[in-house]
C-alpha positions as a Markdown table, in Angstrom:
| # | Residue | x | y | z |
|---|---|---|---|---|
| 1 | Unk | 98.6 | 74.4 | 118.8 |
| 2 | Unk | 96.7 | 71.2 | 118.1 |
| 3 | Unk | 94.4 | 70.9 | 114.8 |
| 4 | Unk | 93.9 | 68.6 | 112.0 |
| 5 | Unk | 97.1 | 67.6 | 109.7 |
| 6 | Unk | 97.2 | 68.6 | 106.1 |
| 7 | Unk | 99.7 | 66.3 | 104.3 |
| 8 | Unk | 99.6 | 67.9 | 100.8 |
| 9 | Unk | 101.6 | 65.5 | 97.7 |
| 10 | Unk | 101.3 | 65.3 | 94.2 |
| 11 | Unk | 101.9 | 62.5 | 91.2 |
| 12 | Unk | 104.2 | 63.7 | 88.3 |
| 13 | Unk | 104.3 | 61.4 | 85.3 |
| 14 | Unk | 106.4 | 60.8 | 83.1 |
| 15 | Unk | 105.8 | 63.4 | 80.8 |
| 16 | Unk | 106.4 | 66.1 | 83.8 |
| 17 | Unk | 102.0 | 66.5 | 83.8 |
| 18 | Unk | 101.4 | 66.8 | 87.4 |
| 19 | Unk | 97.8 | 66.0 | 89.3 |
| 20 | Unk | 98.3 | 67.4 | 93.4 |
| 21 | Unk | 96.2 | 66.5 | 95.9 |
| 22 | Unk | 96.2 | 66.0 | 99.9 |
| 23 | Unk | 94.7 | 64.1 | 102.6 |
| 24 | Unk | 93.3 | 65.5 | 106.2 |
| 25 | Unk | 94.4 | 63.3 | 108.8 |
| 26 | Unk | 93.3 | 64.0 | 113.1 |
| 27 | Unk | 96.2 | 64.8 | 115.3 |
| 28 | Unk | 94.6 | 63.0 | 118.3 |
| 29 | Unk | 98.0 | 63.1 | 120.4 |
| 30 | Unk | 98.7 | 66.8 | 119.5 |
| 31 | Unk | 102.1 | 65.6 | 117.8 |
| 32 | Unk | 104.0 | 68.4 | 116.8 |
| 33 | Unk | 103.9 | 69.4 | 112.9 |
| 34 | Unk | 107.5 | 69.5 | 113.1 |
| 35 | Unk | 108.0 | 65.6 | 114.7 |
| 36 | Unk | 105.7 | 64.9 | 112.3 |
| 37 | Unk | 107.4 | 66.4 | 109.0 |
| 38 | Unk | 111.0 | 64.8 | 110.4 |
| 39 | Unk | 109.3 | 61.1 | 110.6 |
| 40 | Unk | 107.8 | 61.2 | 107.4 |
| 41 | Unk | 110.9 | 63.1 | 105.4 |
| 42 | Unk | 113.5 | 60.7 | 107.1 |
| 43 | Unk | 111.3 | 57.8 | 105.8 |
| 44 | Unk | 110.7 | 59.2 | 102.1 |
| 45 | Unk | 112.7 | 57.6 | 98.9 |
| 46 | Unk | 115.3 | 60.1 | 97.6 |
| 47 | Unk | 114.1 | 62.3 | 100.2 |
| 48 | Unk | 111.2 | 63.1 | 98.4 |
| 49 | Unk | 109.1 | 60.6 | 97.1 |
| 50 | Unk | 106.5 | 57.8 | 98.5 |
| 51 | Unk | 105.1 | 55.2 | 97.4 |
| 52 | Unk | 101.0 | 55.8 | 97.9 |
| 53 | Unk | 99.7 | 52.4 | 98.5 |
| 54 | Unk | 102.4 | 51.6 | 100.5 |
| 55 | Unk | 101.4 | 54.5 | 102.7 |
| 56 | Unk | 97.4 | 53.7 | 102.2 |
| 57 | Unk | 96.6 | 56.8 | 101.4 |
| 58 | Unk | 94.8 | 57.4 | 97.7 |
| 59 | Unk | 97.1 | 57.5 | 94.4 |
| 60 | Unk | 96.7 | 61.0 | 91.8 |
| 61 | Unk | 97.8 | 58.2 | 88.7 |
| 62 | Unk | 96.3 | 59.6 | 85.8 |
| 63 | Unk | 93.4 | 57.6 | 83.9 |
| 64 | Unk | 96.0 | 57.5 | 80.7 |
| 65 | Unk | 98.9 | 55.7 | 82.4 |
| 66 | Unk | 101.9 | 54.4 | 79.8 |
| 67 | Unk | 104.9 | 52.3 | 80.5 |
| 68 | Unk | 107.2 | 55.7 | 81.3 |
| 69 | Unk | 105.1 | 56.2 | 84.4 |
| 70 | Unk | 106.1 | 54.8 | 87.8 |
| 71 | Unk | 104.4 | 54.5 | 91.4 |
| 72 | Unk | 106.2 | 57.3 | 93.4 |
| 73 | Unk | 104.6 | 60.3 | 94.7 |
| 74 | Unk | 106.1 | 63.2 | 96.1 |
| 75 | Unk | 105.7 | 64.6 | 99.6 |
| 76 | Unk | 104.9 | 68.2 | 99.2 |
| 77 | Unk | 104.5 | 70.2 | 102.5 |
| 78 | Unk | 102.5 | 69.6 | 105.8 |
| 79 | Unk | 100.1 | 72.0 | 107.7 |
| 80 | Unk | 97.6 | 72.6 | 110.5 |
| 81 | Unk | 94.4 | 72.9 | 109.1 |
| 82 | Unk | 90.8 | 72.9 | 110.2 |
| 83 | Unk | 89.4 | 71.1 | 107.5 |
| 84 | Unk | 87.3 | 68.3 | 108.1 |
| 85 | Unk | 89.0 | 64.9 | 108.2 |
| 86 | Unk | 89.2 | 62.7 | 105.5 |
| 87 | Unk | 91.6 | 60.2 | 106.9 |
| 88 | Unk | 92.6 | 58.3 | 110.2 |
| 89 | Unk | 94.4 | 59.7 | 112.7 |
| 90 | Unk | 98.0 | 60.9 | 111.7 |
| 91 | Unk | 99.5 | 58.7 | 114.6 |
| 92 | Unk | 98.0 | 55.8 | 111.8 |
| 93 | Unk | 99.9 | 57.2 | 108.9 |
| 94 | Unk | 103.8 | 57.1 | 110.8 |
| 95 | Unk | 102.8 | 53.8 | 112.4 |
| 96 | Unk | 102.5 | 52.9 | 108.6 |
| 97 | Unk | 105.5 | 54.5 | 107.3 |
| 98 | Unk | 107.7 | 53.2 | 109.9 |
| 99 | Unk | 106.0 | 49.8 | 109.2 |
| 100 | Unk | 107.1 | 50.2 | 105.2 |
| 101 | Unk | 110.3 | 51.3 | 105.5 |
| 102 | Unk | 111.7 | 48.4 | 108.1 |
């Protein structure tokens, strides 16, 4: 089944307060979800958290950030969606990953 990519992540800080959010990227070459969720869990710190910048995609800091709080995000769950896109294509985002993580 081919279909936009939901790659859904939140930000917990320091004091456990969490802000969630996800991004909609294209799936252009109709990669399956499951390829897809193996490349970017083999490629996550502590099999579980990211780095947003690193991976371009937009951070869920919180506007009151203290010296407890750090940079990682963690990698929720992926699905196929029809949501409009709000990102590149999701080809971009592995290319990225794998690019970080060398």
């Amino acid at each position: 089944m081919s279909g936009n990519i939901q790659l859904n992540y939140l930000y917990r800080d320091a004091s456990n307060y969490k802000q969630y959010g996800s991004v909609v990227f294209s799936n252009d070459s109709n990669i399956a979800i499951d390829v897809i969720s193996n490349s970017i869990t083999r490629n996550l710190i502590d099999g579980e958290y990211f780095i947003a910048e690193e991976w371009k995609m937009p951070t869920l800091y919180f506007e009151d950030k203290n010296e407890d709080d750090h940079q990682w995000h963690e990698f929720e769950s992926l699905e196929l969606t029809n949501t409009e896109v709000c990102s590149s294509d999701i080809d971009v985002l592995l290319k990225t990953i794998l690019a970080v993580r060398v």
